[in-house]
C-alpha positions, 0 to 999 in steps of 0.5 A: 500500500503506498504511504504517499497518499495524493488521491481524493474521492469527492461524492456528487452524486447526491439529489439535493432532494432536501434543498429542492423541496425547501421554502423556495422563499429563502434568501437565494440569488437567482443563479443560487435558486436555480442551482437550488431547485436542480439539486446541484448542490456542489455547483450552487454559486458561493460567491462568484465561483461554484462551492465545489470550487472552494473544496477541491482548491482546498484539496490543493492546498493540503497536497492532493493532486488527484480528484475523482467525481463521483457523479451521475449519468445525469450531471453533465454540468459537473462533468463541463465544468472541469474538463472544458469550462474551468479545466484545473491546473494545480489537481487532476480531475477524473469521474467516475459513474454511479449510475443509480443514487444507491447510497454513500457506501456504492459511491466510494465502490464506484471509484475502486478502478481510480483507487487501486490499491493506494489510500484515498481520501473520500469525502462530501461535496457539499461540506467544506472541510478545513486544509489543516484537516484534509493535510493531517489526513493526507500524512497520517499514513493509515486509514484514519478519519476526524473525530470533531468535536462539538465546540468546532463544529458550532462555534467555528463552523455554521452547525447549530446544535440541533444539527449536531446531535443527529450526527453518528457518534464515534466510541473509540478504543484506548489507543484512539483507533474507532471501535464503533459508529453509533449512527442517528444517535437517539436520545439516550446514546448521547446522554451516554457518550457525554457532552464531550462526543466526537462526531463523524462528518464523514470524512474518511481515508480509506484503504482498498479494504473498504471496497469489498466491505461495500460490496458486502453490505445490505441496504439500510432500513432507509433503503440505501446501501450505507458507508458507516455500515461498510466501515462497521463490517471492514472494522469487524474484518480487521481493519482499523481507524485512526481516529483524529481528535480535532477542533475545527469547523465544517461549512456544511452546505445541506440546506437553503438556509445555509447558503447565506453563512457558507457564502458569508464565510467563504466569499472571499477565499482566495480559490485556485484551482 
């Protein structure tokens, strides 16, 4: 397995079935409705770029050089974006098919054949996460994920707390490797872990032996085909996570309601793709 991880997996091919069927009254520019309303979420103007802009350039700075898209055979746009409109210098962009939106864990099988057999980083594109995070990530050297901690996420980032408890919940082992992913924590697990619970914002580097895991699992009760149920099943199988205890924000871009604080904060980054 090589140690030099310089790959990412970005997920989009999400619907952004929330955001379509939201208050179609919020605050959004036209170009921002518009984006809204298709459920391109990672192409919704922030600022005068698309946010998927403002993560990939993050991906940049923190030192990786390949980016695979995770789309469907419907998004078109994304594809023209990157290969003839705005064709990155600093990053390589490739794609790869999810032909239907069968859940997280069939999008990261969809990118084994970019993968191979190296360590890759796999995230949302609809969350923004932090360069020092992304970079600790990339030299770790193993599979591994951040835990973030509630203060980061809604003091530093636009997570309110009621957003916040329904976020999976890690338990992790003595010597901070993940043990367990508790998933749409009710009441009482939360009680149980304690207001100093560490969250997934899933953000994970994976190795090659997570795609057999998602090839393996079942669909959820929700009817999808789940990462945290992949990872469960390659943890039971041996492999093991590093667990990163940060304090750090996320710029979560779920909602309509989000854009407003997401444009707030990243409007101004200096983007270089």
């Amino acid at each position: 397995m090589a140690t030099t991880i310089r790959k990412a997996v970005i997920m989009a091919r999400g619907l952004g079935t929330r955001m379509r069927r939201e208050d179609r009254e919020a605050s959004l520019s036209p170009e921002q409705a518009e984006a809204a309303g298709r459920g391109v979420k990672a192409l919704l103007p922030i600022g005068k770029r698309p946010f998927l802009d403002y993560v990939i350039s993050g991906l940049a700075d923190a030192g990786f050089a390949q980016v695979c898209l995770v789309i469907g055979p419907e998004h078109d746009a994304l594809r023209r974006r990157y290969t003839i409109d705005t064709p990155p210098r600093r990053i390589a962009i490739s794609f790869a098919l999810q032909a239907e939106p069968r859940g997280t864990a069939d999008a990261v099988l969809a990118s084994r054949a970019f993968a191979g057999d190296e360590l890759f980083l796999a995230i949302n594109s609809d969350n923004y996460y932090s360069v020092d995070v992304l970079r600790s990530l990339r030299l770790i050297g193993r599979p591994a994920l951040p835990g973030f901690d509630r203060r980061g996420l809604i003091e530093q980032g636009n997570i309110d707390p009621g957003r916040f408890a329904r976020f999976a919940l890690l338990r992790l082992t003595p010597g901070d490797d993940l043990a367990s992913i508790v998933e749409k924590p009710d009441a009482a697990a939360r009680r149980a872990f304690g207001p100093d619970a560490l969250v997934s914002m899933n953000c994970w580097l994976f190795g090659p032996a997570i795609f057999d895991a998602c090839a393996a699992i079942a669909p959820s009760p929700r009817g999808e085909l789940e990462l945290t149920d992949a990872v469960q099943r390659a943890i039971a199988l041996g492999e093991r996570f590093r667990v990163l205890r940060v304090s750090a924000p996320v710029l979560d871009l779920t909602s309509r309601s989000d854009v407003a604080e997401v444009t707030r904060r990243l409007g101004g980054l200096d983007v270089r793709l």
